[in-house]
MARMARNU-329608 format. One record per residue (C-alpha): residue in three letters; chain; x, y, z. Coordinates in steps of 0.2 Angstrom, whole numbers, plus 5000, padded with zeros to 4 digits. Layout:
! residues N
<ALA A <X Y Z>>
...
END
This chain:
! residues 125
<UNK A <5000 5000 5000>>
<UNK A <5006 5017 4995>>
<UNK A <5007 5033 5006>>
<UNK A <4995 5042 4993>>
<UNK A <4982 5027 4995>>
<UNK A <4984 5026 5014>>
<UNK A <4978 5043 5017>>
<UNK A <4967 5040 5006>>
<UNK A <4960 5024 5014>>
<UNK A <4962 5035 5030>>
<UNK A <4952 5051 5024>>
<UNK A <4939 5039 5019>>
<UNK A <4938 5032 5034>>
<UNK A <4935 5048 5047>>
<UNK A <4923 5054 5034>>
<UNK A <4912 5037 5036>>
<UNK A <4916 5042 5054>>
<UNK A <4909 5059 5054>>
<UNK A <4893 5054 5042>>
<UNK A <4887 5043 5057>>
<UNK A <4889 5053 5072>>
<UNK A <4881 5067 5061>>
<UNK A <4866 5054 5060>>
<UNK A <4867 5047 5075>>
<UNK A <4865 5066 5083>>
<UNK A <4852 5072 5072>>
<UNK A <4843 5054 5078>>
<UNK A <4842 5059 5095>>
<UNK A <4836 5077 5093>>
<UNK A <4820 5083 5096>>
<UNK A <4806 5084 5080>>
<UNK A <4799 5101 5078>>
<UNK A <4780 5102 5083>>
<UNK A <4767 5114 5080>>
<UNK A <4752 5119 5087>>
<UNK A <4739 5130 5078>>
<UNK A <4724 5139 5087>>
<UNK A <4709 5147 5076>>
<UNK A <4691 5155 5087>>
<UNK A <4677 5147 5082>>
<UNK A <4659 5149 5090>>
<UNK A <4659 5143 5107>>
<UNK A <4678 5141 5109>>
<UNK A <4694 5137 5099>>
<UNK A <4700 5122 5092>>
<UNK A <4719 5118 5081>>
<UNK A <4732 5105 5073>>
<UNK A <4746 5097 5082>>
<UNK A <4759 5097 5069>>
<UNK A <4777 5085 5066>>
<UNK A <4785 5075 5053>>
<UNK A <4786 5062 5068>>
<UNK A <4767 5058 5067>>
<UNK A <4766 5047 5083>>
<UNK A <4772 5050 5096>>
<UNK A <4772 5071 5092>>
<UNK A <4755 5072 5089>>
<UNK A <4743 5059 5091>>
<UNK A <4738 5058 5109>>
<UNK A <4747 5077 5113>>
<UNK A <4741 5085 5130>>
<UNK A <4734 5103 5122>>
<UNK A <4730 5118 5134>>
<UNK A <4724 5132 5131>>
<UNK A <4727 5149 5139>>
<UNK A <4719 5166 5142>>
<UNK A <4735 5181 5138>>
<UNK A <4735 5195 5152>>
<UNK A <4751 5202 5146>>
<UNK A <4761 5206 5131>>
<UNK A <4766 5190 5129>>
<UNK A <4765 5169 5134>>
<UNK A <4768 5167 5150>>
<UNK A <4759 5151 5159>>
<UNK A <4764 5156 5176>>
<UNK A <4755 5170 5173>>
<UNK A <4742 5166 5161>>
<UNK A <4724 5158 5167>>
<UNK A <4721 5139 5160>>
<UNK A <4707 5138 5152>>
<UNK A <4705 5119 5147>>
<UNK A <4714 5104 5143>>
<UNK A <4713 5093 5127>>
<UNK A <4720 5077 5119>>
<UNK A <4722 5079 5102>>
<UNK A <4717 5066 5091>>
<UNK A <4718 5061 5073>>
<UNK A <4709 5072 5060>>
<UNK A <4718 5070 5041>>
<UNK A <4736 5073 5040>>
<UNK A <4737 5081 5059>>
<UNK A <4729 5081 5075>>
<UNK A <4716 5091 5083>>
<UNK A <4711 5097 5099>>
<UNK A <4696 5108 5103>>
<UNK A <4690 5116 5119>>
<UNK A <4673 5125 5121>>
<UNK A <4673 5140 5131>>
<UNK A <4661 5155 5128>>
<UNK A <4675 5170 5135>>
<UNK A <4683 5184 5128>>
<UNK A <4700 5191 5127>>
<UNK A <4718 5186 5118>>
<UNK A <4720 5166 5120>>
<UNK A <4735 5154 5113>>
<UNK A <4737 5135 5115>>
<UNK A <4752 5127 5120>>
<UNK A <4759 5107 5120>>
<UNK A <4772 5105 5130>>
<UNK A <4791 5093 5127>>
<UNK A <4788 5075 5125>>
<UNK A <4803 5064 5124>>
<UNK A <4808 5064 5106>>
<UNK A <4797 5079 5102>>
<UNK A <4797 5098 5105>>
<UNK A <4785 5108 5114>>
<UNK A <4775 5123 5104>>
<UNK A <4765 5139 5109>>
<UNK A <4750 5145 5096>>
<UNK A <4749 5161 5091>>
<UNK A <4738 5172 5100>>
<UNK A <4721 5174 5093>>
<UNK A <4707 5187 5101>>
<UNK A <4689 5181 5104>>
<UNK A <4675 5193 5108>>
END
């Protein structure tokens, strides 16, 4: 075996190397998730979104939230109701009836192997 062909054979080798922790890391991250929120009469309803189906969306805890402030914040922020979404086409969905006004969001929290997500905020009068 020439030099040229070792380091070759060598370069080869830490590439292969690098490929599968490169796979092995992006295997153990987190799928993104999203959760949508739309006001419909009587209350709100939404999508749990992922490209890892189960177990990011079907079954995901949903709750819903009225906003006092600027912004999410659920220490803050007064629950509303809870909802497990379930399957509805290419998603999930979750609805909770609730006859209030104001600025509201949904939220689904981390799941091992899935991100959480926070809605948008969405008035209702």
């Amino acid at each position: 075996m020439t030099a040229r062909t070792l380091r070759i054979a060598v370069a080869i080798s830490a590439l292969c190397a690098l490929v599968g922790m490169a796979a092995i890391a992006s295997a153990k991250r987190p799928a993104r998730t999203k959760v949508s929120i739309e006001a419909q009469q009587g209350g709100f309803f939404g999508y749990v979104h992922s490209p890892k189906q189960d177990p990011c969306e079907l079954n995901r805890k949903v709750k819903l939230y009225k906003q006092k402030g600027d912004h999410h914040n659920r220490r803050t922020d007064e629950l509303i109701g809870k909802d497990t979404a379930q399957p509805n086409g290419p998603d999930s969905q979750w609805s909770i009836n609730t006859n209030r006004s104001g600025r509201f969001y949904a939220f689904t929290k981390k799941v091992p192997g899935c991100k959480g997500a926070y809605s948008r905020t969405v008035h209702s009068e």
